[in-house]
Every structure is written in structure tokens, then in C-alpha cells.
Backbone as CSV, one residue per row, in Angstrom:
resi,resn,N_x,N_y,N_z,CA_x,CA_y,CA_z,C_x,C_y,C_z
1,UNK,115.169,89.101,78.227,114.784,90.500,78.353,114.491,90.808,79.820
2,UNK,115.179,92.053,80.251,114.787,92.243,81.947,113.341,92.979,81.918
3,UNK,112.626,92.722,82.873,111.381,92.926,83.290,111.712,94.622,83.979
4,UNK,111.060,95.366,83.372,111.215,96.254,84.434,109.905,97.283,85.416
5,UNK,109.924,97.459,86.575,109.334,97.824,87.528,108.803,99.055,87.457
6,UNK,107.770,99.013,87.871,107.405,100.604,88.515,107.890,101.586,89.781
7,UNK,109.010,102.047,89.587,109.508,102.578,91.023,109.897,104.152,90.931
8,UNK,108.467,103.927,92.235,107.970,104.901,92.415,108.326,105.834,93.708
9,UNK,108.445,104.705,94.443,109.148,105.248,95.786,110.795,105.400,96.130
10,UNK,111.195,106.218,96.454,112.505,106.635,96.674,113.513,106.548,98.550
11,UNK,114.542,105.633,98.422,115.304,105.565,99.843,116.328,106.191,99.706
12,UNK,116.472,107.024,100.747,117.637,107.653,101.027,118.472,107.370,101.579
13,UNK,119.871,107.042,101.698,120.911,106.359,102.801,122.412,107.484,102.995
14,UNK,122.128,107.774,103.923,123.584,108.322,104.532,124.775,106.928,104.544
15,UNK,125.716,107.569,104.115,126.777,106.731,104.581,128.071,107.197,104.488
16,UNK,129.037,106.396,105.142,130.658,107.353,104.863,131.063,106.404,103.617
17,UNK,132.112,107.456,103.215,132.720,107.507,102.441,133.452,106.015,101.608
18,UNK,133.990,105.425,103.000,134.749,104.234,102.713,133.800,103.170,102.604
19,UNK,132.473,103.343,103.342,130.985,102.634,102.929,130.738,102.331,101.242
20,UNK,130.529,103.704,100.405,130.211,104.058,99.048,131.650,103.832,98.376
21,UNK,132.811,103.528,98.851,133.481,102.972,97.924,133.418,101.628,97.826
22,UNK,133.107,100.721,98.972,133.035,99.681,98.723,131.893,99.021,97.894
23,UNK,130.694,100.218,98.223,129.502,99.629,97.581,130.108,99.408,95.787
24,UNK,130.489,101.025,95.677,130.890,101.101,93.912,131.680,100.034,93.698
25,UNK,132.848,99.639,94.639,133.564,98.364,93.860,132.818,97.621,94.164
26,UNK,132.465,96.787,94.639,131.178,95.549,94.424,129.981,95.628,93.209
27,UNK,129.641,96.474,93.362,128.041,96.756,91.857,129.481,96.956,90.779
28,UNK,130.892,97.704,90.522,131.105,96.954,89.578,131.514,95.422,89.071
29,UNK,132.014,95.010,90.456,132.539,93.435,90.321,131.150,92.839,89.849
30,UNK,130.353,93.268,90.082,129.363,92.993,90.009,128.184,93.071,88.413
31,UNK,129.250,94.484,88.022,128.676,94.653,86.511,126.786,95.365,86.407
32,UNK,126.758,96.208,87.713,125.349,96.727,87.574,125.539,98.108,88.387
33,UNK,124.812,99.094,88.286,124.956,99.925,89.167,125.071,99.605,90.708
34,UNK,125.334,100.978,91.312,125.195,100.510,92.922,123.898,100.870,92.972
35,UNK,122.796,101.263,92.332,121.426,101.493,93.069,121.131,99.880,93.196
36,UNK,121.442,99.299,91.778,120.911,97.972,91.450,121.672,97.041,92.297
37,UNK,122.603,96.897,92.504,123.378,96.255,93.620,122.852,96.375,95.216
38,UNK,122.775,97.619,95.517,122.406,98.128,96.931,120.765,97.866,97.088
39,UNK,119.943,97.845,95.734,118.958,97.347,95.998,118.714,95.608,96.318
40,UNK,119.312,94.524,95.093,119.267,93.467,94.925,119.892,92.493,96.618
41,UNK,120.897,93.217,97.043,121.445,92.759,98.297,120.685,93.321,99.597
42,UNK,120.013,94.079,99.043,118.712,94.896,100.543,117.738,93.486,100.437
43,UNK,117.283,93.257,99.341,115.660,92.314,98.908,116.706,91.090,99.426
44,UNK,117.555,90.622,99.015,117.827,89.323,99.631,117.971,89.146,100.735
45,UNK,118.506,90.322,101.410,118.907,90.148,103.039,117.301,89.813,103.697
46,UNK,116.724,91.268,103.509,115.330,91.127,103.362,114.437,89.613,103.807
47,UNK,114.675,89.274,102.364,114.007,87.517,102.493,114.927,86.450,103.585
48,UNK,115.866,86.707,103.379,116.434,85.933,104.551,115.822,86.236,106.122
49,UNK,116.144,87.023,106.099,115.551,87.880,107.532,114.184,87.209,107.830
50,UNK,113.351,87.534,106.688,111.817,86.754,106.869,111.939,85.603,107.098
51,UNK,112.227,84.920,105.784,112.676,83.169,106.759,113.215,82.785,108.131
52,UNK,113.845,83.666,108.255,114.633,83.074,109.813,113.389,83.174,110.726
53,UNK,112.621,83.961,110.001,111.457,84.611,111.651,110.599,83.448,111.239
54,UNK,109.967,82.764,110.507,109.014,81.572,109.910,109.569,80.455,109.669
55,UNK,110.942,80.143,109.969,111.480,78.447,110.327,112.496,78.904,111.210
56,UNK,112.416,77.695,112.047,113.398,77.379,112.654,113.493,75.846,112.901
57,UNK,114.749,75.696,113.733,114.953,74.093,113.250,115.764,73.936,115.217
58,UNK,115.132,72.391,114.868,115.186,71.944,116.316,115.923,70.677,116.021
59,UNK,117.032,70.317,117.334,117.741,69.096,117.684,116.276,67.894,117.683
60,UNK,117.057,66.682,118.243,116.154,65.667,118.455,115.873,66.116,119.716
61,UNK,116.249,66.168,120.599,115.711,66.323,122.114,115.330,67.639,122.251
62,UNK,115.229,68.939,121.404,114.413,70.087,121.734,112.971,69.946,120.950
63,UNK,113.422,68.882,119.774,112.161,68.281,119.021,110.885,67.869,119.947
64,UNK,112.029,66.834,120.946,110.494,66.051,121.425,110.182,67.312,122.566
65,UNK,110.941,67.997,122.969,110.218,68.987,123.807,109.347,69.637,123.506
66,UNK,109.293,69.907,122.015,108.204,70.693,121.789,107.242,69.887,121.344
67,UNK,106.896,69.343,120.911,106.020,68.157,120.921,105.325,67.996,122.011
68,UNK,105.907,67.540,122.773,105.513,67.127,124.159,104.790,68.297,124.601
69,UNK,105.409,69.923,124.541,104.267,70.857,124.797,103.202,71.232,124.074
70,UNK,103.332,70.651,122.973,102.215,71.186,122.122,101.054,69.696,122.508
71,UNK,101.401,68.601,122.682,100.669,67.468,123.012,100.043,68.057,124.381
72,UNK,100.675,68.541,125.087,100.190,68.448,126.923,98.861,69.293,126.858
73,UNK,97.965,68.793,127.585,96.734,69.739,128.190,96.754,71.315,128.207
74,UNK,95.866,71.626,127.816,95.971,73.331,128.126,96.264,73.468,129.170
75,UNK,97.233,74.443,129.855,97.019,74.954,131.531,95.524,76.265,131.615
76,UNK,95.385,75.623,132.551,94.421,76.679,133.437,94.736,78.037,133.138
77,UNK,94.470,79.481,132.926,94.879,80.718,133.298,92.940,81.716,134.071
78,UNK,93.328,81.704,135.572,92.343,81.993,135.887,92.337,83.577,135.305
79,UNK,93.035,84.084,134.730,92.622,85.656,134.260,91.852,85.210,132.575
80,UNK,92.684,84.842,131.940,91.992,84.155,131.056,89.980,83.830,130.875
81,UNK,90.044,82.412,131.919,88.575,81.911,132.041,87.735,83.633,132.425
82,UNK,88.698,84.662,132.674,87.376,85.751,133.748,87.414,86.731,132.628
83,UNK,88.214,86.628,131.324,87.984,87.418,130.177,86.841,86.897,129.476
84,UNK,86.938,85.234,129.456,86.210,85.003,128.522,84.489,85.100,128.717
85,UNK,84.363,85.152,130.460,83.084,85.339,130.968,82.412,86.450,130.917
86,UNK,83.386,87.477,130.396,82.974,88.978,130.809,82.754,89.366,129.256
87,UNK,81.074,90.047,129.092,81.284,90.486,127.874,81.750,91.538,127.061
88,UNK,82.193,91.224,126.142,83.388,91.402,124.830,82.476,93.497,124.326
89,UNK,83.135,94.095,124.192,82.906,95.395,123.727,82.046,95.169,122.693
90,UNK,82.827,94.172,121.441,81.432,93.713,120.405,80.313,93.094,120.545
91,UNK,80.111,92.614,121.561,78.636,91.681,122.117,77.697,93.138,122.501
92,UNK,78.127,94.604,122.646,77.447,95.147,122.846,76.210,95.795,121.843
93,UNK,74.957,96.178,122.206,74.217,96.218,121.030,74.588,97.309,119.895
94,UNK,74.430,97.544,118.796,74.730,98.930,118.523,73.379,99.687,118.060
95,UNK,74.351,100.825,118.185,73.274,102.098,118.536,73.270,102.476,117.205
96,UNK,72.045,103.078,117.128,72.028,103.305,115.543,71.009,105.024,115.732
């Protein structure tokens, strides 16, 4: 049994012509509408998209590079140390 959603919110898409025919032949090769098609291939792209931004993948030798920077000492940033000395907008008292 399909689960079905609350949808509530509505997208609008311009497109040409030879765009919306291809969509219609695909959602039918497909055997679902084109909302349901044009939606189901938006959410996957979607998740892909997210993954790419939250993994990525490294050789052996860009491996140990990063390693190696994440191992190394903090550097110095003298603007940095003169933020952290100076007090913060929230350290101020509040007024009541």
C-alpha cells in the first residue's frame, strides 16, 4: 500500500516545450505521472547533491596530507588571539 503525504506546498516550473515532452515520455516509461516523476527525480538528485557536500574521498597521498594537517600544531593567527582578548557583546551585563 503507498503511503501518502501531506502536500501542501506547491512548485512552479517554466519550461519549453521539448523539456515537457521529454518529461511526459519518461513518467510514462516510467508508469507514474510527470508530477510524480518530476518530483521523485528532484528528491533523488536532491540527496545526491547532499552527499557529495558531506563525503568526499581522498587518494593515498592526499590522504596522508590531510592527516598530516589535521595532526600539525595550530598556527598562530595574531587577529584571532586579539578577538579572543577583547570582550564578546554577550559578556556584556544586561540591562533590565
Amino acid at each position: 500500500m503507498t503511503t501518502r503525504t501531506n502536500r501542501t506546498t506547491k512548485l512552479d516550473l517554466r519550461l519549453s516545450q521539448d523539456a515537457k515532452q521529454t518529461l511526459n515520455a519518461a513518467a510514462q516509461a516510467a508508469h507514474c505521472s510527470v508530477s510524480q516523476f518530476v518530483l521523485k527525480s528532484a528528491l533523488e538528485r536532491a540527496a545526491e547533491t547532499l552527499t557529495e557536500r558531506q563525503r568526499f574521498e581522498l587518494n593515498a597521498d592526499q590522504w596522508k596530507e590531510f592527516m598530516d594537517a589535521l595532526d600539525a600544531p595550530p598556527q598562530i593567527v595574531p587577529q584571532i588571539q586579539r578577538l579572543f582578548r577583547e570582550p564578546s557583546p554577550f559578556d556584556a551585563p544586561m540591562v533590565e
